[in-house]
TIMAR-68314 format. One record per residue (C-alpha): residue number from 1; x, y, z. Coordinates in nm, 4 decimals. Example, Ala and Ser with C-alpha at 12.3 -4.5 7.8 and 13.67 -1.06 7.14 Angstrom:
BEGIN
- k / px / py / pz
- 1 / 1.2300 / -0.4500 / 0.7800
- 2 / 1.3670 / -0.1060 / 0.7140
END
This chain:
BEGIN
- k / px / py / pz
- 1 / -1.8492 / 6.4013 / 1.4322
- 2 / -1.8960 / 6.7117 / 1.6826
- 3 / -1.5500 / 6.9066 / 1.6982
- 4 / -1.5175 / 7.2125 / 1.8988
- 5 / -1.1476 / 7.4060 / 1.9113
- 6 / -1.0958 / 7.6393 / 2.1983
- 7 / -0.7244 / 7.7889 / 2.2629
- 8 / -0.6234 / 7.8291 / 2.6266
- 9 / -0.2420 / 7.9707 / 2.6152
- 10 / -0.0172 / 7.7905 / 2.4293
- 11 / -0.2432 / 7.4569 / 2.4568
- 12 / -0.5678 / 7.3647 / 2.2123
- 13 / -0.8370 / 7.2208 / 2.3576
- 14 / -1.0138 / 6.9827 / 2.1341
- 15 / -1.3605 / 6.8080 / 2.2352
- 16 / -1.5308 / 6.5561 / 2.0179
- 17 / -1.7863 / 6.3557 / 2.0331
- 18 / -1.7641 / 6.0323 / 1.8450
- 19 / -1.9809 / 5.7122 / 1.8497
- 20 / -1.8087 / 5.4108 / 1.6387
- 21 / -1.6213 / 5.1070 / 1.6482
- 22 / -1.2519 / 5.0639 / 1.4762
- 23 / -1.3602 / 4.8797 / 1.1996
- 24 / -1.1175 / 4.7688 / 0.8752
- 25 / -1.2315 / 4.9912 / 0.5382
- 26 / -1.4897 / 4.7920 / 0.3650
- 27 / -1.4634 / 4.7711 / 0.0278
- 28 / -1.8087 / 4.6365 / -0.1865
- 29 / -1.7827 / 4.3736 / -0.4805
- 30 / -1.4637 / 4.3827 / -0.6114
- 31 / -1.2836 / 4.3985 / -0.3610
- 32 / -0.9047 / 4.5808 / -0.3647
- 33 / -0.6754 / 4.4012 / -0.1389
- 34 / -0.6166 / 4.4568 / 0.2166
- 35 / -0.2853 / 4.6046 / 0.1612
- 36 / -0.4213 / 4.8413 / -0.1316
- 37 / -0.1992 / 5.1423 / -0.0090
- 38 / 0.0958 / 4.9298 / 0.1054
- 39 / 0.4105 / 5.0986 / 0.0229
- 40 / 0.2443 / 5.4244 / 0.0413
- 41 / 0.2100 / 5.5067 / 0.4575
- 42 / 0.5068 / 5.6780 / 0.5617
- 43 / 0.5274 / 5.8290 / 0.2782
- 44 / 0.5741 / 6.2024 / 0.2542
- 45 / 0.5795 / 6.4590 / -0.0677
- 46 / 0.6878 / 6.3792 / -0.3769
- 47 / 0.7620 / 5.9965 / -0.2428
- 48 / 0.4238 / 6.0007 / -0.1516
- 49 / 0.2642 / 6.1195 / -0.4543
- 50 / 0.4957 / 5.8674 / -0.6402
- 51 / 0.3812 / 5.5704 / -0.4297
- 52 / -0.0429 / 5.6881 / -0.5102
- 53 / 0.0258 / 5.7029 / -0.8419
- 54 / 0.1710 / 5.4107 / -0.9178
- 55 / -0.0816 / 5.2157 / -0.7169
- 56 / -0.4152 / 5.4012 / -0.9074
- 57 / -0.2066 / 5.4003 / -1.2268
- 58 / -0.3424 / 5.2050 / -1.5218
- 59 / -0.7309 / 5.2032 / -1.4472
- 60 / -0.9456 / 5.0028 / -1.6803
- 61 / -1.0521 / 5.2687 / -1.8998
- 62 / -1.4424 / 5.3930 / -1.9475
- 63 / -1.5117 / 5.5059 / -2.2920
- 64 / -1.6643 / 5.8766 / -2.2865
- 65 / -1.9752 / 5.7733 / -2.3953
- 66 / -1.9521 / 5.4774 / -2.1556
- 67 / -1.9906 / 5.7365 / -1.8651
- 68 / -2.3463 / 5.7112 / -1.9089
- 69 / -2.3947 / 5.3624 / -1.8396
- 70 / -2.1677 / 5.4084 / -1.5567
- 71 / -2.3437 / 5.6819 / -1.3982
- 72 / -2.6408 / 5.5330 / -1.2423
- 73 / -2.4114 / 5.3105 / -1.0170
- 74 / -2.1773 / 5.5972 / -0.9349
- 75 / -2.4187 / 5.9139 / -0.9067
- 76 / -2.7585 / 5.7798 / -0.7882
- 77 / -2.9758 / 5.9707 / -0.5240
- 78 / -3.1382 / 5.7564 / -0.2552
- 79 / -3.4384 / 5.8564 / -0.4380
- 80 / -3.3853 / 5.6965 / -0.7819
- 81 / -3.2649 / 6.0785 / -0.9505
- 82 / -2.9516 / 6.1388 / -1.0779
- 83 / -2.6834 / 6.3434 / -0.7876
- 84 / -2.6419 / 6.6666 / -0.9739
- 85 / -2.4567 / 6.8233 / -0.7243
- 86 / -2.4730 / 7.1494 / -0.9013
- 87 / -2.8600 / 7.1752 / -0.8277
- 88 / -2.9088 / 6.9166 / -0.5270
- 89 / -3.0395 / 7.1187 / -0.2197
- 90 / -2.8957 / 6.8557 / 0.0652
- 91 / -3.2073 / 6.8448 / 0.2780
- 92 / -3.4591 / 7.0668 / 0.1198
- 93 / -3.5853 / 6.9977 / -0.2442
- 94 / -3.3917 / 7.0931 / -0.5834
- 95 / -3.5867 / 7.2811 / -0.8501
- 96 / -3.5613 / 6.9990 / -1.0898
- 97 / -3.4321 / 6.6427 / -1.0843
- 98 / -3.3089 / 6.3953 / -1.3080
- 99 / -3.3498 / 6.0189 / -1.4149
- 100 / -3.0607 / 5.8605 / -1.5521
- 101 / -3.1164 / 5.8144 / -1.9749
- 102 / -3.3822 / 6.0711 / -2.0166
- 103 / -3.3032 / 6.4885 / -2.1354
- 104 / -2.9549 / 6.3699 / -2.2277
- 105 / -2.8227 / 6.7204 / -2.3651
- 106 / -2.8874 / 6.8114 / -2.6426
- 107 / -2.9756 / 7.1686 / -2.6640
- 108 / -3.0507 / 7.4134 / -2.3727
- 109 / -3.1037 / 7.7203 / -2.2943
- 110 / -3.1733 / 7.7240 / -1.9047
- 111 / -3.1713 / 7.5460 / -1.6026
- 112 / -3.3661 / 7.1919 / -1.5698
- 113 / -3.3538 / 7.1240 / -2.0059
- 114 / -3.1148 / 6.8770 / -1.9755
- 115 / -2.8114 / 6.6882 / -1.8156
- 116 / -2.4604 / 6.6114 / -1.9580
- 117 / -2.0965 / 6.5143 / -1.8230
- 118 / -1.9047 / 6.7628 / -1.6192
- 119 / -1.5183 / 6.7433 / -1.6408
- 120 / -1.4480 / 6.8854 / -1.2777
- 121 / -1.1208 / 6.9419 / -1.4367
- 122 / -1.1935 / 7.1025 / -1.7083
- 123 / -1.1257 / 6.9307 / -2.0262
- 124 / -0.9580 / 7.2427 / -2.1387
- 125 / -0.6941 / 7.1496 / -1.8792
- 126 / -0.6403 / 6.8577 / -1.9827
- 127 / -0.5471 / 6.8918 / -2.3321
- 128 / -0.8397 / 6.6844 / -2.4211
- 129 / -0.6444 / 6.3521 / -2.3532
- 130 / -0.7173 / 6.0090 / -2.2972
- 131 / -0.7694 / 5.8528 / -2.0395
- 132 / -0.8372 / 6.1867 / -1.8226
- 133 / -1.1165 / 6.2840 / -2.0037
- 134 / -1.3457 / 6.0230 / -1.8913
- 135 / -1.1899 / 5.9290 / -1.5576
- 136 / -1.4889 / 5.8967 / -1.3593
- 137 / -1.3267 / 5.9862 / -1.0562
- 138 / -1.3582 / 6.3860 / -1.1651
- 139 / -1.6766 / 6.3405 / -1.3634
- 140 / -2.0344 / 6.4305 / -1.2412
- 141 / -2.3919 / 6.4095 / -1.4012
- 142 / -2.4873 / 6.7416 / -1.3899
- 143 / -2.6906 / 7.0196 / -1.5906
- 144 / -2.5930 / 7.1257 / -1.8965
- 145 / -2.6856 / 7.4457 / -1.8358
- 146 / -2.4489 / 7.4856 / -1.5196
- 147 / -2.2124 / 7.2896 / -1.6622
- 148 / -2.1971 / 7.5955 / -1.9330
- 149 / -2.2029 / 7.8724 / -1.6922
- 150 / -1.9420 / 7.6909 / -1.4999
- 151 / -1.7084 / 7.6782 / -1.8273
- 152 / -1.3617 / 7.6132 / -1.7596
- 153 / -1.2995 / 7.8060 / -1.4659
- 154 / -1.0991 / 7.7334 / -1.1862
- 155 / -1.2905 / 7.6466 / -0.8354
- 156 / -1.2657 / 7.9262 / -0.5831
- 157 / -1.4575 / 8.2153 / -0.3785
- 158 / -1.7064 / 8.4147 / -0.5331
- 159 / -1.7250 / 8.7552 / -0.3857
- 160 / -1.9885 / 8.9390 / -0.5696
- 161 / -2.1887 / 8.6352 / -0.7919
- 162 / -2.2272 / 8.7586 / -1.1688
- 163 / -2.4568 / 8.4359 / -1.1769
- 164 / -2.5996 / 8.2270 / -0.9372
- 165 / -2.7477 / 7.8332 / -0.9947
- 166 / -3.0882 / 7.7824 / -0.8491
- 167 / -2.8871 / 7.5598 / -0.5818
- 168 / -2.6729 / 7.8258 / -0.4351
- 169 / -2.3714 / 7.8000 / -0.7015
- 170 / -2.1867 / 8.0777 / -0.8098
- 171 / -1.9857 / 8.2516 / -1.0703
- 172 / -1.7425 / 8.6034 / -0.9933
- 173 / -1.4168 / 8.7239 / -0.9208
- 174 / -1.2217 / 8.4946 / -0.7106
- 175 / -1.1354 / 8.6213 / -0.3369
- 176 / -0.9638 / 8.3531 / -0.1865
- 177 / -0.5543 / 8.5116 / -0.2354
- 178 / -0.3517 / 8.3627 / -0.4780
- 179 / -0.5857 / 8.4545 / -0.8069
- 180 / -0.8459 / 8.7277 / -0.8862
- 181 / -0.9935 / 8.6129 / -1.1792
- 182 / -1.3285 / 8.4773 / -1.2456
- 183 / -1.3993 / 8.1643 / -1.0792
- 184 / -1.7340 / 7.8695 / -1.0112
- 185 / -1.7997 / 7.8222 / -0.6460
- 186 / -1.9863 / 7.5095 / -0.5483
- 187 / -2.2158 / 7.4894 / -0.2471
- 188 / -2.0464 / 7.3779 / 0.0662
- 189 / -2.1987 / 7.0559 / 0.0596
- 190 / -1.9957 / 6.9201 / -0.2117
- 191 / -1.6600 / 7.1471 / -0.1642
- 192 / -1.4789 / 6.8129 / -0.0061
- 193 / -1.6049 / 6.5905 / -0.2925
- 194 / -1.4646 / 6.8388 / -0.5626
- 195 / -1.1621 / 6.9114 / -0.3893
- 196 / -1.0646 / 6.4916 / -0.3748
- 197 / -1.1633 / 6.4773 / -0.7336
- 198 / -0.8962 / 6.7629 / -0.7662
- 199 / -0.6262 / 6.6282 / -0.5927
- 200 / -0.6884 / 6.2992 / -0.7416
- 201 / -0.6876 / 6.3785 / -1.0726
- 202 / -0.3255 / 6.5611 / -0.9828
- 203 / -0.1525 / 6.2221 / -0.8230
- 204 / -0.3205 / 5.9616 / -1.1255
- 205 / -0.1704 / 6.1630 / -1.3605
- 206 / 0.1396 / 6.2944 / -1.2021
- 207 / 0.4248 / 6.2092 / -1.4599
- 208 / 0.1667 / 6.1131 / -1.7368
- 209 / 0.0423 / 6.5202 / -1.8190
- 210 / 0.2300 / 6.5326 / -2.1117
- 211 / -0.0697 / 6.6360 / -2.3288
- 212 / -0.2488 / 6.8391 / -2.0461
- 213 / -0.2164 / 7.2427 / -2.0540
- 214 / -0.2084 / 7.4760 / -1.8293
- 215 / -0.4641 / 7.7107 / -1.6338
- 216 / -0.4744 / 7.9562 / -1.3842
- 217 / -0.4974 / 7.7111 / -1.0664
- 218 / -0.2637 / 7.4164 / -1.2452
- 219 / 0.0469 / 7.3552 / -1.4300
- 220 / 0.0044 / 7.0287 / -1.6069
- 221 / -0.1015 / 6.7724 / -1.3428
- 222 / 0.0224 / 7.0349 / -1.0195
- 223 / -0.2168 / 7.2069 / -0.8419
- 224 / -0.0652 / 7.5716 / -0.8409
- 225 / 0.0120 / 7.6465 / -0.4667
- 226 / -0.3103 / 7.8751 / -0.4006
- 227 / -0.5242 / 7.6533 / -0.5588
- 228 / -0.3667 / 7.3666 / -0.3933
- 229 / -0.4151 / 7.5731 / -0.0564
- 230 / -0.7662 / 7.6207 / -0.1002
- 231 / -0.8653 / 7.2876 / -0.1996
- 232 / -0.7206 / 7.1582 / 0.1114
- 233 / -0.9310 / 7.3897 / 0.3132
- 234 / -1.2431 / 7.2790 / 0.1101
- 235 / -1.0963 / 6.9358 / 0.2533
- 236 / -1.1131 / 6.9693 / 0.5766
- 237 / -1.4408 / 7.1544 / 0.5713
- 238 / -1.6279 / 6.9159 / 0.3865
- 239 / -1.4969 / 6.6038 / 0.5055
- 240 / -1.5526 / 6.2254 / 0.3191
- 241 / -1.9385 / 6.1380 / 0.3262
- 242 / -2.1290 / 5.8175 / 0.3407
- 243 / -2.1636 / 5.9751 / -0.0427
- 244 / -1.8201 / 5.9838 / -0.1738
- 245 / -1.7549 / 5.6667 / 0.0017
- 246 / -2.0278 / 5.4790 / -0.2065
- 247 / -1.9572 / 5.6358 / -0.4869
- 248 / -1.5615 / 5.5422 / -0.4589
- 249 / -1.6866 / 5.1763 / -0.4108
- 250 / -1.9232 / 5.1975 / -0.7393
- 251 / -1.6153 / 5.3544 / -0.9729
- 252 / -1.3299 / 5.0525 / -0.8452
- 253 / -1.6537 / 4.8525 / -0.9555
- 254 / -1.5733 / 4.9683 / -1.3269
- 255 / -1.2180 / 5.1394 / -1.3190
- 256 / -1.0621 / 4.9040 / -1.0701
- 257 / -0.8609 / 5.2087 / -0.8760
- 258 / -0.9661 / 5.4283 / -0.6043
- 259 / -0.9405 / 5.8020 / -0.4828
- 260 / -0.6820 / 5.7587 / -0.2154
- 261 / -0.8060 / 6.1133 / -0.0516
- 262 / -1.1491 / 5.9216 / 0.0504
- 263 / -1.0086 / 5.6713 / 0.1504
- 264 / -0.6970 / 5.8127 / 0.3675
- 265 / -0.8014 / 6.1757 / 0.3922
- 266 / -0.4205 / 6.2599 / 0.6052
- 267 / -0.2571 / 6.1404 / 0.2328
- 268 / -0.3450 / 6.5144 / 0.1177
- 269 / -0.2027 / 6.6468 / 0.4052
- 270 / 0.1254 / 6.5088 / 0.3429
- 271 / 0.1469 / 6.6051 / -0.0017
- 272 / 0.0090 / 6.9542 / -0.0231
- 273 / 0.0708 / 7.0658 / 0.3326
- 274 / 0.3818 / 6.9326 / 0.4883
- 275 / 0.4856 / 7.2257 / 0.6824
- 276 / 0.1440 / 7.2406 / 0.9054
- 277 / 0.1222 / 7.0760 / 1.2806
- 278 / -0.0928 / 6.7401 / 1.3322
- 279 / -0.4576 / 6.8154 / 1.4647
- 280 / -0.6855 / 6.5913 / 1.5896
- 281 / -0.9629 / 6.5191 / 1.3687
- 282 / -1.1494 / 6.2079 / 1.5137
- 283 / -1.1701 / 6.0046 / 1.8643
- 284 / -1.3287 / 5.6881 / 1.9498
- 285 / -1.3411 / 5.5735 / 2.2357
- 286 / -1.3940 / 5.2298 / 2.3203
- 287 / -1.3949 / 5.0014 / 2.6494
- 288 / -1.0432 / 5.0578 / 2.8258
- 289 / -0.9330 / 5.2336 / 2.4876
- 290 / -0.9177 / 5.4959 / 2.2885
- 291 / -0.8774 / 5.5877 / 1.8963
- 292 / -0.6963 / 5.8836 / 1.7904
- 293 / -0.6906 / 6.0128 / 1.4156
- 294 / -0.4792 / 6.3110 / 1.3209
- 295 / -0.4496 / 6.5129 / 1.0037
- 296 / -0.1076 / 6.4241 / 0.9767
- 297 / 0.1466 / 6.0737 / 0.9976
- 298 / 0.3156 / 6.1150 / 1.4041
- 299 / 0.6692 / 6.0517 / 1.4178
- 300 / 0.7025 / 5.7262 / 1.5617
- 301 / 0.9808 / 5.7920 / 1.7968
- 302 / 0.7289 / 6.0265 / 1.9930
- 303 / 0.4103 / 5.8956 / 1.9642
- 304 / 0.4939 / 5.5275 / 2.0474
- 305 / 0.5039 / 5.6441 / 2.4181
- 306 / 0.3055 / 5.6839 / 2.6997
- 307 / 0.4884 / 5.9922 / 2.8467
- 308 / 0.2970 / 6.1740 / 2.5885
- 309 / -0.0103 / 6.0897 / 2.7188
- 310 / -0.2033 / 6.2325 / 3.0788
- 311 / -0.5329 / 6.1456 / 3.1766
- 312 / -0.7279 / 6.2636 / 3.4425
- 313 / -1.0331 / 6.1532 / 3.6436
- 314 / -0.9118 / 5.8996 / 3.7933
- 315 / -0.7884 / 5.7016 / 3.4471
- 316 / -0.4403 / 5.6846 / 3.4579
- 317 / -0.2031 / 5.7576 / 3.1933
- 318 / -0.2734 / 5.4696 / 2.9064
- 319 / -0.0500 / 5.1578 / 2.9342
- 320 / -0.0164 / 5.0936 / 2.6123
- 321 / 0.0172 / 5.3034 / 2.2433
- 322 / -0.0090 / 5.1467 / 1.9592
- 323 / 0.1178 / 5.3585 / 1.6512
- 324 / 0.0237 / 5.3126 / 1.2448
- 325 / -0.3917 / 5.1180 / 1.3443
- 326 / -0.5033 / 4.9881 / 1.0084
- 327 / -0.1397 / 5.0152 / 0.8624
- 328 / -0.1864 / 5.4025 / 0.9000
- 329 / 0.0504 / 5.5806 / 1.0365
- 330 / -0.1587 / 5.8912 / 1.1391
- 331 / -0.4017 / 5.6957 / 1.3548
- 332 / -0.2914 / 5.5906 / 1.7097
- 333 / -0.4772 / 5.3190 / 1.9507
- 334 / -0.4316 / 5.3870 / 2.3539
- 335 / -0.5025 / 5.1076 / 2.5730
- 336 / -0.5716 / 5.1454 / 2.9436
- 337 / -0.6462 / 4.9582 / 3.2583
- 338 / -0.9759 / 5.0535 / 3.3840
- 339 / -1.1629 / 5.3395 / 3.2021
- 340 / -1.4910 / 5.3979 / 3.3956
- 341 / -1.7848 / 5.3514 / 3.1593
- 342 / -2.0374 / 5.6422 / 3.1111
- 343 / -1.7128 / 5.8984 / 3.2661
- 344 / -1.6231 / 6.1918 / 3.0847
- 345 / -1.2608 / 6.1904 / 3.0683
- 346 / -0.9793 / 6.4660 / 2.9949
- 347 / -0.6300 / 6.3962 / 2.8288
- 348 / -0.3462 / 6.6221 / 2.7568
- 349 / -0.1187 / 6.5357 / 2.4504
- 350 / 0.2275 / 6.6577 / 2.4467
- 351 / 0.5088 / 6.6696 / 2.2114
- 352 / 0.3444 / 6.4967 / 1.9492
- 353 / 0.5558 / 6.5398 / 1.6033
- 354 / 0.4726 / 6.5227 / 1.2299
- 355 / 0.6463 / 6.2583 / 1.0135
- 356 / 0.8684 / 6.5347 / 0.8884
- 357 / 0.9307 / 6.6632 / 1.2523
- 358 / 0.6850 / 6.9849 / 1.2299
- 359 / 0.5836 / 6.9848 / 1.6303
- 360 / 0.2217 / 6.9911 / 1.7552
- 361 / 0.0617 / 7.2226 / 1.9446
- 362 / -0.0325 / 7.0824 / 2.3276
- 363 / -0.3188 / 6.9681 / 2.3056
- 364 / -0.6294 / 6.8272 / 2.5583
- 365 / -0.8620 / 6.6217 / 2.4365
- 366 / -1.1840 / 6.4944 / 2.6175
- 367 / -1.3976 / 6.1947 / 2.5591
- 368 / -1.6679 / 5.9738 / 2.7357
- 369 / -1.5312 / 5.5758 / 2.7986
- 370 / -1.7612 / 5.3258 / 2.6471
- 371 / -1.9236 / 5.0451 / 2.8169
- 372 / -2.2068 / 4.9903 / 3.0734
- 373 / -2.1532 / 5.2425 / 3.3170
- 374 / -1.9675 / 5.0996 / 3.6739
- 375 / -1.9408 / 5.2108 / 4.0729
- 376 / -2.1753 / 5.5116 / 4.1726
- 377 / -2.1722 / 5.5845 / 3.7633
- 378 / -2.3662 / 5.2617 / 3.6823
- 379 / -2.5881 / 5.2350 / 3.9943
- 380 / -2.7083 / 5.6295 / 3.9737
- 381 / -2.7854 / 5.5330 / 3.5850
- 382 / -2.9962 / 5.2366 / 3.6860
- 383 / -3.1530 / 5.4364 / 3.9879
- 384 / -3.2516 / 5.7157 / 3.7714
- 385 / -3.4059 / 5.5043 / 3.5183
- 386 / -3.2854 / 5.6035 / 3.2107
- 387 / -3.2356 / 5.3132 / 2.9120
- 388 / -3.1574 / 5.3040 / 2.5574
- 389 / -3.3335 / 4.9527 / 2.4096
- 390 / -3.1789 / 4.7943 / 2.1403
- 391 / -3.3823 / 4.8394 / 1.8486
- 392 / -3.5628 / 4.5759 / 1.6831
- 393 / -3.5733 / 4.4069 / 1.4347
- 394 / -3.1873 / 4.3566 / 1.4101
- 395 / -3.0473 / 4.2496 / 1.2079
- 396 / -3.3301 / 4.4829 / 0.9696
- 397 / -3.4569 / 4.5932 / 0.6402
- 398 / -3.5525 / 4.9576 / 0.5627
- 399 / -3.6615 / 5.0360 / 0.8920
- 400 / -3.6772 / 4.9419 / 1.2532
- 401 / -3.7515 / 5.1113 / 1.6062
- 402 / -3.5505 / 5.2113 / 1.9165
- 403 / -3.7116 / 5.2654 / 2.2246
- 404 / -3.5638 / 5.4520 / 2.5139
- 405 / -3.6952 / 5.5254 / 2.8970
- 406 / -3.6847 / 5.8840 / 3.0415
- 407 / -3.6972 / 5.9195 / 3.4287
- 408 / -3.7750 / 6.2785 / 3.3998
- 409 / -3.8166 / 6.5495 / 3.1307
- 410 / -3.4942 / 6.6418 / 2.9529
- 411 / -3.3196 / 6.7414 / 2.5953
- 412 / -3.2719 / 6.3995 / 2.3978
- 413 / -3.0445 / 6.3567 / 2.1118
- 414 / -3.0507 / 6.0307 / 1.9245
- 415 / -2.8006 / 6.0134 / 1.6234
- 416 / -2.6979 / 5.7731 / 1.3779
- 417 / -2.3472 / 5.7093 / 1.2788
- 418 / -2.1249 / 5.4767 / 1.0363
- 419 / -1.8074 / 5.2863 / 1.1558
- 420 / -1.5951 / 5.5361 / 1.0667
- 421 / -1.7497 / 5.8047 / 1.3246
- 422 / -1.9382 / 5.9874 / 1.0411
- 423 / -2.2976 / 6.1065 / 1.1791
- 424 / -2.5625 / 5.9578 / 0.9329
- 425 / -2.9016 / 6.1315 / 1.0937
- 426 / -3.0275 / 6.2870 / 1.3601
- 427 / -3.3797 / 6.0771 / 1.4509
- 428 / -3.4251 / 6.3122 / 1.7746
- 429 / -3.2970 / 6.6430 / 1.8836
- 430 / -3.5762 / 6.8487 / 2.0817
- 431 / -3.7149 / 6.8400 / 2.4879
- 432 / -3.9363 / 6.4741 / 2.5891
- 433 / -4.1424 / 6.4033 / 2.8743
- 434 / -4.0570 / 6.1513 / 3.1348
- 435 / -4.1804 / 5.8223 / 3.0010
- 436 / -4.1157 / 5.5325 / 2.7208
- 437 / -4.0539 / 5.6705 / 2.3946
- 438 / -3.9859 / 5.5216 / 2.0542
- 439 / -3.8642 / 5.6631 / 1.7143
- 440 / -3.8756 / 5.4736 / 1.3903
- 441 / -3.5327 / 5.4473 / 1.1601
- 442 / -3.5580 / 5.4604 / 0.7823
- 443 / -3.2172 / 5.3025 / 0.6054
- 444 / -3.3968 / 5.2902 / 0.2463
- 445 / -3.1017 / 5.5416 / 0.1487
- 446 / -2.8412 / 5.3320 / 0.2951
- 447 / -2.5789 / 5.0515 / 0.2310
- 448 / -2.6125 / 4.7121 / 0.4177
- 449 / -2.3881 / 4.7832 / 0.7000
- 450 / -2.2944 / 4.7970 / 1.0666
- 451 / -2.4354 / 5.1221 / 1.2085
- 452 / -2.4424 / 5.2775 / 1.5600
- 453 / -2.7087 / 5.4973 / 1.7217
- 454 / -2.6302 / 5.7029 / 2.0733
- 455 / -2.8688 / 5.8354 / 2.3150
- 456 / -2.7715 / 6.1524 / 2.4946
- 457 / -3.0139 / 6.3017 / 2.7733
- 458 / -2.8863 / 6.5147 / 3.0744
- 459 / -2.5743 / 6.3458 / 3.2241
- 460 / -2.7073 / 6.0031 / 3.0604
- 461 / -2.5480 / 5.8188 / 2.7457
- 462 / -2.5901 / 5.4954 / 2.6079
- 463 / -2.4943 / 5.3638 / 2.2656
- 464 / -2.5887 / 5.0636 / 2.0801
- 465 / -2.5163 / 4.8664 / 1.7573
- 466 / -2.7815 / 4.7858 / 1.4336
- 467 / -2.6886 / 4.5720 / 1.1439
- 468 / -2.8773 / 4.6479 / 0.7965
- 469 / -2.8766 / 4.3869 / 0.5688
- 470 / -3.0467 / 4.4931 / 0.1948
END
């Protein structure tokens, strides 16, 4: 997803970019329900937290030791190695690696000498108590050595690092406000993952933290409010990854529960931060429609309709609003008449409210209408040349090829994304030629799937569908 927030007066303008296809959650092997969370959306704080717990209450237990057979389904790189994400380098190359049953700690005495079982919240916390300690929704694989250096310290903001991992991870005083003692700070790349862990690990055992302690970012199973604060930040920084979405598939595999923060990221919204306006946080646009995800639940009363809605370029105002898609009351679905294919469109949104009545700021959103482009749009696209091929094979396994036509030299990007708008790679992002090109896309890394790849070149976009099937 490509967000951009600019703030003209008392409005915020809001432009993404988003290539997907409302699709239900999919849920491998065993799979929960469809109505998993029902009884949950429209929930608010303390109801809501109530209504998560009791739903990822009583998980089938893994033994501690049993976290090691459970590992290489949960924390597997596309590469065989185990996901250490205290010394994975996304995109560049880790000083050491992993394989799942080999350097079990043991002894150590530096980086690289072995791997064993990081509590994210530290065991310390939790009083040492069953079945916390080997929830596998807060453990990791991870070096021993880290996983020493990181001790039982809270997560935070290093200032000055009194140590620093070989991947970028830190130790030092805490400078985020709220604490200012020492504290572990991950790299960014896996803020959002630790952050759900946290905030899970607070709801599953919300009433049942008898036997936890205390600490200097929690108070039994509450997240103390700065630590709470900053988590949510990490949050919405690092937001749920084809990763965490895998790896919440694998543990229901063996746990049968889920982290309801991957899974509805707007549920830690309306537990931890009830007093902040709705954003937008994802469009998709579709043919004569458009998707709207927020970081909070709408009031119904307002969202539900149209007069909160203005569209320009020619669109009309949407005839239709459909609040709560997917049983989700944070997500709304606007229908139109005719939306213009290829057309970049602008929308204002106004008087939007939270669930709990907090207003939201004015805000204008913009978006390109799917579909073959029509009228001048379509026959200056054809005229011009341009054309995005559907790949082949397709339906395919690893790899396969798109081809695309260029009627003059221009900046291409060609990006792949999930159905749930999350950009998955970047295949081309540089000048080309005039001309018939082609680009070859490796999936080895990925889950059988629906995926969608865009072309975007000058005033030209086209976006297609590919199926992968492992």
């Amino acid at each position: 997803m490509l967000h951009k927030f600019l703030h003209y007066s008392n409005r915020l303008v809001v432009t993404l970019t988003m290539v997907a296809s409302i699709s239900t959650l999919s849920f491998s092997q065993d799979t929960p329900p469809v109505d998993y969370y029902q009884g949950a959306c429209k929930l608010y704080g303390t109801a809501l937290r109530t209504a998560l717990h009791n739903i990822i209450d009583g998980h089938t237990v893994i033994s501690y030791d049993g976290l090691y057979t459970a590992f290489p389904s949960t924390d597997t790189k596309p590469n065989g190695k185990i996901w250490d994400i205290y010394s994975d380098i996304p995109g560049g190359t880790p000083s050491y690696e992993y394989t799942h049953g080999v350097k079990k700690c043991g002894n150590y005495s530096g980086e690289g000498d072995c791997y064993n079982r990081e509590h994210s919240w530290p065991d310390s916390w939790l009083g040492n108590t069953n079945p916390a300690r080997s929830d596998l929704f807060h453990m990791y694989p991870t070096d021993g050595y880290v996983n020493n250096r990181r001790s039982n310290y809270p997560f935070g903001i290093v200032g000055s690092a009194t140590w620093t991992s070989t991947n970028g991870s830190k130790v030092g005083t805490n400078t985020y406000p709220g604490y200012a003692s020492t504290v572990f700070e991950p790299i960014d790349a896996y803020k959002g993952d630790l952050a759900r862990s946290m905030m899970y690990m607070s709801v599953r055992y919300y009433t049942e933290d008898s036997g936890f302690g205390s600490s200097g970012a929690t108070s039994k199973s509450n997240l103390l409010t700065w630590y709470a604060n900053l988590m949510y930040a990490w949050h919405l920084k690092d937001t749920v990854s084809t990763k965490e979405i895998n790896r919440n598939n694998a543990i229901f595999t063996f746990q049968h529960n889920r982290n309801p923060f991957i899974d509805h990221p707007e549920f830690a919204a309306e537990i931890w931060q009830t007093d902040l306006k709705p954003q937008v946080v994802k469009l998709i646009p579709g043919v004569n429609s458009l998707f709207i995800d927020f970081t909070r639940y709408l009031d119904s009363v307002a969202a539900i309709t149209v007069e909160n809605f203005a569209c320009d370029n020619g669109g009309g105002n949407p005839v239709a609003v459909q609040w709560g898609v997917e049983n989700d009351v944070s997500k709304l679905l606007l229908s139109f008449s005719t939306l213009r294919g290829g057309t970049l469109y602008s929308m204002q949104l106004r008087n939007l409210k939270s669930i709990n009545g907090v207003l939201m700021t004015d805000t204008v959103i913009t978006f390109t209408a799917q579909g073959p482009a029509t009228g001048i749009e379509g026959l200056l696209g054809n005229a011009k040349g341009y054309n995005l091929s559907q790949n082949y094979p397709n339906p395919f396994n690893p790899s396969t090829v798109i081809k695309y036509n260029l009627a003059e030299s221009n900046h291409v990007t060609l990006k792949i994304y999930d159905v749930m708008g999350n950009q998955i790679s970047t295949l081309v992002d540089e000048d080309k030629p005039a001309g018939v090109h082609s680009v070859e896309f490796n999936a080895e890394h990925l889950s059988s799937g629906v995926y969608f790849y865009q072309l975007r070149s000058g005033e030209f976009t086209d976006m297609k569908k590919l199926s992968l099937i492992k």
